[in-house]
C-alpha positions in Angstrom: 124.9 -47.9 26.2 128.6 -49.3 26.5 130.3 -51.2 28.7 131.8 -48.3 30.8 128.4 -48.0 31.5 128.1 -51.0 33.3 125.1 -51.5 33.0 122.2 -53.4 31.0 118.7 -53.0 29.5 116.5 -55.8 29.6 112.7 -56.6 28.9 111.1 -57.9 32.4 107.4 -59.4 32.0 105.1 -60.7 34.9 101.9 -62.8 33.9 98.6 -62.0 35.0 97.8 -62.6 38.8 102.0 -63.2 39.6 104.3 -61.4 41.8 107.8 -61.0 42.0 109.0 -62.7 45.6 110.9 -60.1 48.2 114.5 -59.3 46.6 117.1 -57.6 47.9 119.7 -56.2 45.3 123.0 -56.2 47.3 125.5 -54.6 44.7 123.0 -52.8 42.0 120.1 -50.2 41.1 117.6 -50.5 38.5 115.2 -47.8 37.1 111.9 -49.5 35.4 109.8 -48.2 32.7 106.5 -49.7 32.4 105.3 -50.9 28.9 102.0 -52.4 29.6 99.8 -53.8 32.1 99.1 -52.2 35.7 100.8 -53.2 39.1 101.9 -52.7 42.3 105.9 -52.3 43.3 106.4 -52.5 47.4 110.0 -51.0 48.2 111.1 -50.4 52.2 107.2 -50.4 53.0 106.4 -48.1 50.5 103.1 -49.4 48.1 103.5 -47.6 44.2 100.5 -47.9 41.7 102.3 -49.0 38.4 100.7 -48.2 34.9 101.9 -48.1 31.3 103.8 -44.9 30.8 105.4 -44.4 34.6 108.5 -45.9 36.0 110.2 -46.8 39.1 113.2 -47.5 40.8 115.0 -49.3 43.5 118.1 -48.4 45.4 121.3 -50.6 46.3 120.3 -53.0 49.5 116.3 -52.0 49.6 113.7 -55.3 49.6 111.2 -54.9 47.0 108.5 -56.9 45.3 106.4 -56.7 42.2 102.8 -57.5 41.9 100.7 -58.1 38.6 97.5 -56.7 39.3 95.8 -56.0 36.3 94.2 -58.6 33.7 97.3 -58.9 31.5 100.7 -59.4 31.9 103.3 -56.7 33.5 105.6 -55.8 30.6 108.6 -53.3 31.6 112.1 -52.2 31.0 114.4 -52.3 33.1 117.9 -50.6 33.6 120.4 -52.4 35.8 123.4 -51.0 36.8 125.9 -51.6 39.6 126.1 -49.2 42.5 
């Protein structure tokens, strides 16, 4: 990565039986690869299963949240980069 890229990679981790409040990225987009652990990600209404292996993303100005539904913590990457 460099820094035309404008972006960043960072390690996200959620601990068992937490969620992520509503967020609403204003001036970004992030793509998510999941590590470990299983979840849920809400985005506009929509309800995703996560699991180790998938990913998922979220647009510039959608509200999203992240739940930790499994028995371990929530460990994913995630890509952030301005929109």
């Amino acid at each position: 990565m460099t820094s035309a890229d404008r972006g960043r990679l960072i390690t996200c981790r959620i601990h068992k039986g937490i969620s992520k409040v509503v967020q609403r990225h204003t001036a970004i987009e992030d793509v998510n690869y999941i590590i470990s652990g299983t979840g849920k990600a809400i985005c506009g209404g929509t309800v995703s299963d996560l699991t180790a292996g998938g990913y998922f993303t979220f647009q510039k100005d959608s509200d999203y949240s992240i739940i930790n539904t499994g028995d371990e913590d929530l460990v994913f990457l995630s890509y952030i980069r301005e929109a």
